[in-house]
C-alpha positions in Angstrom: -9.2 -58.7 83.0 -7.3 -61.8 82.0 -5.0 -63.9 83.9 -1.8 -62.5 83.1 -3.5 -58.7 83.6 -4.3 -59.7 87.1 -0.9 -61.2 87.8 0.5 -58.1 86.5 -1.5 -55.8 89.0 -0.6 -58.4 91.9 3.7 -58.5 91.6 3.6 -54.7 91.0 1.5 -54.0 93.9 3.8 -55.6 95.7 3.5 -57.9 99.2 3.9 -56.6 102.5 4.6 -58.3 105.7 2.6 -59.4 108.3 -0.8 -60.5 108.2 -3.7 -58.0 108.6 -5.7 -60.3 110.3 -6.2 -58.4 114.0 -5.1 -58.7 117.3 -6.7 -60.6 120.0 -9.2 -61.2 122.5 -11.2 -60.6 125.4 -13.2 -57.7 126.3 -15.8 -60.1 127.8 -18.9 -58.4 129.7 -19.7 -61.0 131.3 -19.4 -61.3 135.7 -18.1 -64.6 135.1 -15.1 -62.9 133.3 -12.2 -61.2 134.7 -9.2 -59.8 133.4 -5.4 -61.7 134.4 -2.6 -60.4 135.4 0.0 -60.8 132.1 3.6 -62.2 132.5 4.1 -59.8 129.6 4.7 -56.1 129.0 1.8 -53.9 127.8 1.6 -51.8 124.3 3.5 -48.6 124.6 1.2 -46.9 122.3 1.7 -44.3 119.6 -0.7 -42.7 117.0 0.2 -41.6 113.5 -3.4 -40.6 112.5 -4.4 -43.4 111.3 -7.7 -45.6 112.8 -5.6 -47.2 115.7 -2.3 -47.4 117.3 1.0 -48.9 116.5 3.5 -50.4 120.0 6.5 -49.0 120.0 9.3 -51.1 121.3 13.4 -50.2 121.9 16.5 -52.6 122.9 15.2 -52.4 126.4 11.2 -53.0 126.0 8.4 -54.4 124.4 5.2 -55.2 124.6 4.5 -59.1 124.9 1.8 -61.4 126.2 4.4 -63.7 127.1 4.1 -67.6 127.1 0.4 -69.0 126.8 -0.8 -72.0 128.7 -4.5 -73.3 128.3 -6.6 -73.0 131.5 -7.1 -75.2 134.1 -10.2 -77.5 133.5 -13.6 -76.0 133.7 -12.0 -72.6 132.8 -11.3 -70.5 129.6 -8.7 -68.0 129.3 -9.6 -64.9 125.9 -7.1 -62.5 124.6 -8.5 -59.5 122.7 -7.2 -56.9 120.1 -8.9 -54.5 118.7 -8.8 -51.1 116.5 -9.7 -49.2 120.0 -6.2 -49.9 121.1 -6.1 -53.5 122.6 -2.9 -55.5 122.1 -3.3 -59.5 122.9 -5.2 -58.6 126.7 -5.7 -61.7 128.8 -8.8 -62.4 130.2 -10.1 -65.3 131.8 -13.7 -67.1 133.2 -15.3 -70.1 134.6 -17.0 -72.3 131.5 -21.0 -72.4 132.4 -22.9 -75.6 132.7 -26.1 -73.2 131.9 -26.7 -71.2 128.6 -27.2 -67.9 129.0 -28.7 -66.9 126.2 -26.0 -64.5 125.2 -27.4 -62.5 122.7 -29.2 -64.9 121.2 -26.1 -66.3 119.0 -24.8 -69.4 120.0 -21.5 -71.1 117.9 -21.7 -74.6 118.5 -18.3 -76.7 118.5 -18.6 -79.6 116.2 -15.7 -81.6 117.3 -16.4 -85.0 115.3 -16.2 -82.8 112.1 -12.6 -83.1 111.0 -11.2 -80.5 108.4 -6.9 -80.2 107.7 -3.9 -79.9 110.1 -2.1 -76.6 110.2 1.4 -76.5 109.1 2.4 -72.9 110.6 2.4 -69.4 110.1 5.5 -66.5 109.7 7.3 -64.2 107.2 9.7 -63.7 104.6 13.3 -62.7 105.4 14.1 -60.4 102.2 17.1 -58.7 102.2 15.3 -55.7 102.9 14.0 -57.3 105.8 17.6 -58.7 106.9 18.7 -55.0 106.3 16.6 -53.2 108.6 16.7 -55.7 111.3 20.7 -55.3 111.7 20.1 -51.5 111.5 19.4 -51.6 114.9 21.6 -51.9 117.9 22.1 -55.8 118.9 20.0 -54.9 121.7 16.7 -53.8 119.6 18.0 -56.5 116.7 17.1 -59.2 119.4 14.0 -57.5 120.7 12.6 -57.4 117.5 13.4 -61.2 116.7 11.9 -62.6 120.1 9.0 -60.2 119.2 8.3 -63.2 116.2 9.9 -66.2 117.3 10.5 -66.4 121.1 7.9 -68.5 123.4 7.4 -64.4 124.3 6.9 -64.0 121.0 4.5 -65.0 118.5 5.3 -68.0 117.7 6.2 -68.0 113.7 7.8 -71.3 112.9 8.0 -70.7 109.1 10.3 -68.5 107.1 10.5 -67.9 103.4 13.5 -67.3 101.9 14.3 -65.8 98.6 16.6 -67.3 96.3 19.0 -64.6 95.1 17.9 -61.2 95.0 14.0 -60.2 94.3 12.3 -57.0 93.8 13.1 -56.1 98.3 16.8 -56.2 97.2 18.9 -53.1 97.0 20.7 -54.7 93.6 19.9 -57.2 91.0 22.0 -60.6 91.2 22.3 -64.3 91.4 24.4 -67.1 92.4 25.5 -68.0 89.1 25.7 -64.7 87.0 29.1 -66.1 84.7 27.6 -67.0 81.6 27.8 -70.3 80.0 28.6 -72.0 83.2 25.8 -75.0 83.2 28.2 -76.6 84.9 27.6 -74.0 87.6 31.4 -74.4 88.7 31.2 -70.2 89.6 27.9 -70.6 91.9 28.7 -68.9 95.4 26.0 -67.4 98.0 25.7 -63.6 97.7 27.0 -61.6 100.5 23.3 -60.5 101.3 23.2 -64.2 102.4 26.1 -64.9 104.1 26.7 -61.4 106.3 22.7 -60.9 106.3 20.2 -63.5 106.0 22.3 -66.7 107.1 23.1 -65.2 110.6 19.5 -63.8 111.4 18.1 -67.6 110.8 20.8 -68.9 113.1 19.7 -66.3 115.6 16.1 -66.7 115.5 16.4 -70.6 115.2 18.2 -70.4 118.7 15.1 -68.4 119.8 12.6 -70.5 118.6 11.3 -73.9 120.6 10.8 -75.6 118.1 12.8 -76.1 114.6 12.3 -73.4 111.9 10.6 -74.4 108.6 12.5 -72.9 106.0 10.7 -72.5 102.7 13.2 -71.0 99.2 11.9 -69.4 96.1 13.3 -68.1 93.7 12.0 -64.7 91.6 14.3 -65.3 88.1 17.2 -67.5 87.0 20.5 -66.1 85.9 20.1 -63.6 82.9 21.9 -65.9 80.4 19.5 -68.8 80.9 16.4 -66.7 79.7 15.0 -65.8 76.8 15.2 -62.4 77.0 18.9 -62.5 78.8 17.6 -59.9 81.2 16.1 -60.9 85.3 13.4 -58.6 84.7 10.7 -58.3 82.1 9.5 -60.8 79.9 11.2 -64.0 79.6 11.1 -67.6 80.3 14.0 -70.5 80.5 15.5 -70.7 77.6 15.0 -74.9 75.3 13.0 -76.6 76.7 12.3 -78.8 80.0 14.5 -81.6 79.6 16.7 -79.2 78.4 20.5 -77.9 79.5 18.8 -74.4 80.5 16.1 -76.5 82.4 18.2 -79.0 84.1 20.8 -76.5 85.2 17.9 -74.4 86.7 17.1 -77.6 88.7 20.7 -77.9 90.2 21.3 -74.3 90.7 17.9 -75.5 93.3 20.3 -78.2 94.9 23.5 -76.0 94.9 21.5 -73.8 96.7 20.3 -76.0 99.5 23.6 -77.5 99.7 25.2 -74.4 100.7 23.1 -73.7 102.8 23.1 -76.9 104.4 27.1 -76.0 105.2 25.5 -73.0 107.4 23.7 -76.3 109.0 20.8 -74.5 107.8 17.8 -77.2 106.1 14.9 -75.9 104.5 12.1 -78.1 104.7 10.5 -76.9 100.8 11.4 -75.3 97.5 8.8 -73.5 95.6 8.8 -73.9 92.2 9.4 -70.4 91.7 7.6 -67.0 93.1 4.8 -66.0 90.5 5.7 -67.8 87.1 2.8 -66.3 85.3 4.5 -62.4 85.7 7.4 -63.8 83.5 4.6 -63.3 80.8 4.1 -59.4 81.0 5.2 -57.4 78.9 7.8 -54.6 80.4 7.4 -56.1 84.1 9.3 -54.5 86.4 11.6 -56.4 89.1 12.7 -60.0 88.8 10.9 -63.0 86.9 10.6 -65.9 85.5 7.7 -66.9 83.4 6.5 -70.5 83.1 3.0 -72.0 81.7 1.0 -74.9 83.9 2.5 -77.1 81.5 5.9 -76.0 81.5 6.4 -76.4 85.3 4.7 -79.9 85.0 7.3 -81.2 82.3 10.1 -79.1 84.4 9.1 -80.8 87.7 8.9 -84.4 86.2 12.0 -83.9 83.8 14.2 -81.9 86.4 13.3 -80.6 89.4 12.1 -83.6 90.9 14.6 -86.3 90.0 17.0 -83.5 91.1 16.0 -83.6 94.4 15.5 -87.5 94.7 18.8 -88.0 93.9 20.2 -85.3 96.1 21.1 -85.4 99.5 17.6 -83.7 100.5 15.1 -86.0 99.0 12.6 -85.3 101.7 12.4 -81.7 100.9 9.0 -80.7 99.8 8.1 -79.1 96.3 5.3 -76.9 96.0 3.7 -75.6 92.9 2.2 -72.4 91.8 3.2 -69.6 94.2 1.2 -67.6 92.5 -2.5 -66.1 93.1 -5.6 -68.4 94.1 -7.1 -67.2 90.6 -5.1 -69.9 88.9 -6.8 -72.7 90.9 -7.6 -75.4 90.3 -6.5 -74.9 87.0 -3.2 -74.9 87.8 -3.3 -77.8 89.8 -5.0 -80.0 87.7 -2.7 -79.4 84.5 0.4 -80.2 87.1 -1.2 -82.7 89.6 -2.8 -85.3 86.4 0.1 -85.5 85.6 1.9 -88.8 87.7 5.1 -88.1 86.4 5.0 -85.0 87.7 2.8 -85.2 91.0 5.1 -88.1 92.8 7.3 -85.3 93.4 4.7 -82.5 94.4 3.9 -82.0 98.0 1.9 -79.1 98.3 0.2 -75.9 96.4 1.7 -72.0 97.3 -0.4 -69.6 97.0 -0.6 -65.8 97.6 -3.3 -63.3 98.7 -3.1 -60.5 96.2 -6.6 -61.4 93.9 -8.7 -62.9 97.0 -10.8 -60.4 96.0 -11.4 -61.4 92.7 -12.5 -65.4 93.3 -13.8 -67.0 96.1 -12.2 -69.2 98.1 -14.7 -71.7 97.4 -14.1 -72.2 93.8 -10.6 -72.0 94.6 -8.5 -73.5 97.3 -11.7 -75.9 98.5 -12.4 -76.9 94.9 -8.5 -77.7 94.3 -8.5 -79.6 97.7 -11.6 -81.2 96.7 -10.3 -82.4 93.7 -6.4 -83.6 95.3 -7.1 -84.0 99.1 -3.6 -84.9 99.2 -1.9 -82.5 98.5 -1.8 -79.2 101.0 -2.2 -75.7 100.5 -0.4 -73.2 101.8 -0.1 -69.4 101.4 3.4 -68.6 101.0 2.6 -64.2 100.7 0.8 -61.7 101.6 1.4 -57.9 102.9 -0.9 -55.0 102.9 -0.1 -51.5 101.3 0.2 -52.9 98.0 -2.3 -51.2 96.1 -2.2 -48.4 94.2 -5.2 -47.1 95.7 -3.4 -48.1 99.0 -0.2 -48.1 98.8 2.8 -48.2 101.2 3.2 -47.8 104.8 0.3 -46.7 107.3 1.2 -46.6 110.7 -1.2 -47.9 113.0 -3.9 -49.2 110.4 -6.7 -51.4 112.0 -7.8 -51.7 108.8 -5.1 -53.5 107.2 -5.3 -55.7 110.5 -8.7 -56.9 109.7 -8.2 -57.4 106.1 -5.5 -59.7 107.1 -7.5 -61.6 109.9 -10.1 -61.9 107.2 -8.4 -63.3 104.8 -6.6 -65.5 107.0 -9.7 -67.3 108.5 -11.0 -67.4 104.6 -7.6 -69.5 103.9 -8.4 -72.0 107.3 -11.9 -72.3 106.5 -10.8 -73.4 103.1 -8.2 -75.8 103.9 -5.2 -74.1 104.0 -2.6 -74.9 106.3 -0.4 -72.3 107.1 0.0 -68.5 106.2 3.5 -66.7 105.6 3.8 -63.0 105.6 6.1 -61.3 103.5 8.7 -59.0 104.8 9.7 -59.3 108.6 10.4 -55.8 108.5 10.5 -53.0 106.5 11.5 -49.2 107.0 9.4 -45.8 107.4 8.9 -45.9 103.6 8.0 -49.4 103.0 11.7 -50.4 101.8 14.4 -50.7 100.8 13.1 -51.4 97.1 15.6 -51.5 94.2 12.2 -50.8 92.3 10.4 -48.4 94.7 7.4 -50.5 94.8 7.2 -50.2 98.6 4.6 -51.7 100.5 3.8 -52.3 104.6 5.0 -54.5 107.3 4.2 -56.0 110.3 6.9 -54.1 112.1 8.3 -50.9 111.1 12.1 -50.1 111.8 13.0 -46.6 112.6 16.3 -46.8 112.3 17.6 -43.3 113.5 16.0 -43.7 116.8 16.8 -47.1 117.4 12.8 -48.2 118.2 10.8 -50.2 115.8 6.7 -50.4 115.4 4.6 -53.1 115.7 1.7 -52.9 113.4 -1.6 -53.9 114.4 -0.8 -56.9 111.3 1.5 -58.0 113.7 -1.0 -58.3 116.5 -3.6 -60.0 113.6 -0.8 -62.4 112.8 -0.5 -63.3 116.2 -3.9 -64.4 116.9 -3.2 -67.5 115.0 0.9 -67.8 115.2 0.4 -68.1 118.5 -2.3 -70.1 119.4 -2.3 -72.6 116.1 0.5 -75.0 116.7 1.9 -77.4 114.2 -0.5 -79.9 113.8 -3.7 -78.3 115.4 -6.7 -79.8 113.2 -9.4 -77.5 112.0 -12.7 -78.7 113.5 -16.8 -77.6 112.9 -18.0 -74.5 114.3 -21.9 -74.1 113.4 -23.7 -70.9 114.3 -27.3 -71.0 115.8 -28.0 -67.8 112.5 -26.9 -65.3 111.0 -24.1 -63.3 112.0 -21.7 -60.4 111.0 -18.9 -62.5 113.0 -16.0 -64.8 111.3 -14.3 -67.8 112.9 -12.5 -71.0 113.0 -12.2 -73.4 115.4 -9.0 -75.9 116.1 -8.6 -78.3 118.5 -4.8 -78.7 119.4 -2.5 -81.8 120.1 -2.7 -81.0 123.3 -6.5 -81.4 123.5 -7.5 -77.4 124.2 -9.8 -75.8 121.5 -8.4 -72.5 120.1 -11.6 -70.9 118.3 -10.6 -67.1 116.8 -13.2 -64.5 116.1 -13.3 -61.3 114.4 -15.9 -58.4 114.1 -15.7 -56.3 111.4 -18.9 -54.3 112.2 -18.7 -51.3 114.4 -21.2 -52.7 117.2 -20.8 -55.1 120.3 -21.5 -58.5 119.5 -22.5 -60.9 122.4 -22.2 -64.7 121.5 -21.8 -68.3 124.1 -20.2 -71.2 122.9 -21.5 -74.3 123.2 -18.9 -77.5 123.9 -21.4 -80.6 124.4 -18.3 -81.9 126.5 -17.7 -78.8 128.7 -20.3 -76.0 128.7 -20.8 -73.1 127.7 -18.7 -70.1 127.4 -20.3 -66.8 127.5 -18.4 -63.8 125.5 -18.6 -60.5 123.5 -16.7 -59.6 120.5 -16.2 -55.7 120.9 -16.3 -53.7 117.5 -13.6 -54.0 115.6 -11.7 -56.9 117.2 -9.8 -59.9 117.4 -10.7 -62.6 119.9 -9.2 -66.1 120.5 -10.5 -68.3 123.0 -8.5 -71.3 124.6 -9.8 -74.1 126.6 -10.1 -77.9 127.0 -12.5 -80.0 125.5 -12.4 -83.0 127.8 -14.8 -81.9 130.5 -14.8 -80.0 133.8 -12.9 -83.0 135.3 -10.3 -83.1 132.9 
């Protein structure tokens, strides 16, 4: 399968929302380990047949864990989901100053060995996504917001934001669709961001502690700037970078913040533009623009990046590829050699779509290995995009640990953050202007007012709630062999967060070992999602 095959496959299988990663932890078996009463609501559950359960929430309830503190010293508090129905349950116990053999698998924290900061986690608002949250009353609209960015909430601190319309659109459009105007004297926000999108980011920045990362990209330029005069299909800028096409393609970037930036909305990065290599395939099917490695070099060192120095938004952060990992580090070294062109770069996008295909090893690590400093970050991801698997399943654990899997892949490999694609979507996995539907974290049903949250909502949650901006990945060594996965951070406030999924379909008892605390003695159920929270700085903290 060659490159442009696989890129092909990905964009038409479309992204979904939130991560599948799983939901959280702890079902502990141990005496020293009690269950805690929860400041939050619990799931209201509800089964569509499928391996687990979805919550169902309405303008007057919902589920939540509420706000998260670390334990008092000498203490750890666990929080468990998992495909037998658990939604985030708290559970706390006293940290031992004697092993207890646990199983026989012990996971050693490894604090003095110091891996990358995380940047944060969240989701794409689409217009489909903007569409179906403001199909619901105000009541449920606002529910379903502090469901993701409320201290009640989740946490999510990033959102991506598309640049025009892309293939979760109802209609095909720009912000500069007169032709011939490189001047871009006619470019004006689309309605879909000025009654939709633009109001949901003011409302969930006024939910959110802390400021919002916005992140733009942008699926195809106007039609009259491409080669094929079309947004869809085949077709690339027209010239060449340097060029009038190219360098009004890099203001239409800046018009596009600065308008914005009159909604007193700033977005912290730009990607260089979602997928460039499906601008390539022949007869592809929703919006594109395709651009080579070397292309998007010359484009960033020509145009894009003295665009933005000389703008009134230097600071904001380019990053390249937002494509699959299966372009790395090829991509990044054709791009990143370059000086010209990597003064201006900040980071590398990636999506999840071809995981599969290459390991993360001889991907992301190898491309951090070879340009430490520069980040990674996965900018999309969303189950139900396969043709094998396609679309909406309501209450699929599996999805859930596909997306916890992948997530602690991406950590364990360097990346620093991991953004869902759509917030929401409806029953069908839409809207879609190209019925390529896919799944979500939450589900909107808009006729009875109640929306779902997926058990990829709970897996995102895991690490959107626990991972703050600028927790620092940290060694985790196991005593042999095991079927579990995990990562460990330690935060800024000095707690370790250390998450842990079980795929298998048996019990798996574990103790941590934290030379400067104790040990903590736990059990992953089948099928779960586990963080663990604590300090690090001894019983007398």
């Amino acid at each position: 399968m060659t490159v442009e095959e696989c890129s092909k496959l990905a964009c038409s299988k479309m992204r979904l929302l939130l991560p599948c990663a799983v939901l959280l932890a702890a079902v502990f078996h141990s005496t020293t380990t009690t269950s805690i009463s929860s400041e939050g609501n619990k799931c209201v559950s509800r089964s569509f047949g499928h391996d687990s359960v979805v919550c169902e929430c309405n303008s007057t309830y919902c589920d939540s864990v509420g706000s998260v503190s670390p334990p008092p010293p000498g203490h750890y508090i666990s929080y468990l989901s998992s495909r037998d129905g658990s939604r985030l349950e708290p559970s706390q116990g006293s940290v031992r100053l004697n092993s207890t053999g646990a199983g026989g698998l012990r996971l050693t924290l490894l604090p003095y060995k110091k891996y990358q900061k995380i940047r944060g986690f969240g989701g794409a608002l689409t217009d489909a996504a903007a569409m179906n949250i403001l199909s619901l009353s105000a009541g449920a609209q606002d529910q379903l917001l502090r469901q993701y960015f409320s201290t009640e909430g989740i946490g999510y601190s990033v959102v991506r934001v598309p640049m025009a319309s892309c293939d979760f659109s109802t209609r095909l459009y720009t912000y500069a669709d007169t032709r011939e105007d490189y001047n871009l004297d006619n470019f004006t926000l689309a309605p879909e961001d000025v009654n939709m999108k633009i109001p949901l980011l003011h409302r969930a920045q006024a939910m959110s502690p802390r400021p919002l990362s916005l992140l733009a990209s942008a699926w195809s330029a106007p039609a009259w700037m491409k080669t094929n005069n079309a947004l869809i299909g085949k077709g690339s800028l027209k010239g060449q970078p340097g060029g009038k096409e190219h360098k009004t393609w890099a203001q239409y970037y800046i018009r596009f913040l600065e308008e914005y930036s009159k909604y007193n909305l700033t977005f912290w990065g730009v990607t260089t533009g979602n997928e460039p290599t499906a601008g390539f395939v022949t007869n592809y099917s929703f919006q594109a623009l395709g651009f080579t490695a070397e292309e998007q070099r010359d484009w960033v060192a020509l145009d894009l990046g003295p665009a933005l120095r000389a703008s009134s938004f230097p600071h904001t952060h380019i990053l390249l590829l937002d494509d699959n990992r299966l372009l790395l580090p090829y991509w990044a070294k054709v791009v990143l050699s370059d000086i010209h062109a990597g003064r201006y770069i900040h980071g590398v996008a990636v999506h999840w779509y071809m995981d599969s295909l290459v390991p993360a090893a001889s991907t992301l690590a190898a491309t951090h290995d070879l340009y430490p400093e520069y980040y990674l970050f996965g900018t999309e991801a969303c189950a139900g995009w396969h043709p094998l698997d396609r679309g909406v399943k309501l209450g699929s654990w599996q999805r859930a640990e596909e997306y916890a899997h992948d997530i602690l892949d991406d950590l364990n490999h360097y990346v620093t953050g991991w953004t869902d694609w759509n917030l929401a979507l409806d029953q069908t996995g839409g809207p879609n202007w190209v019925k390529n539907f896919v799944d979500s974290p939450v589900i909107v049903d808009a006729r009875r007012d109640i929306f779902y949250k997926q058990p990829t909502f709970y897996s995102m949650a895991h690490f959107s709630k626990f991972l703050w901006e600028g927790s620092q990945r940290v060694g985790v060594s196991p005593s042999g062999e095991t079927e579990l996965e995990f990562s460990a951070f330690i935060r800024p406030d000095s707690s370790v967060v250390l998450i842990i999924l079980n795929r298998s379909s048996s019990a798996i008892q574990f103790e941590v070992w934290d030379q400067s605390v104790g040990y903590i003695p736990s059990t992953a159920p089948p099928h779960s999602l586990l963080t663990l929270a604590w300090y690090t700085q001894g019983l007398n903290h």
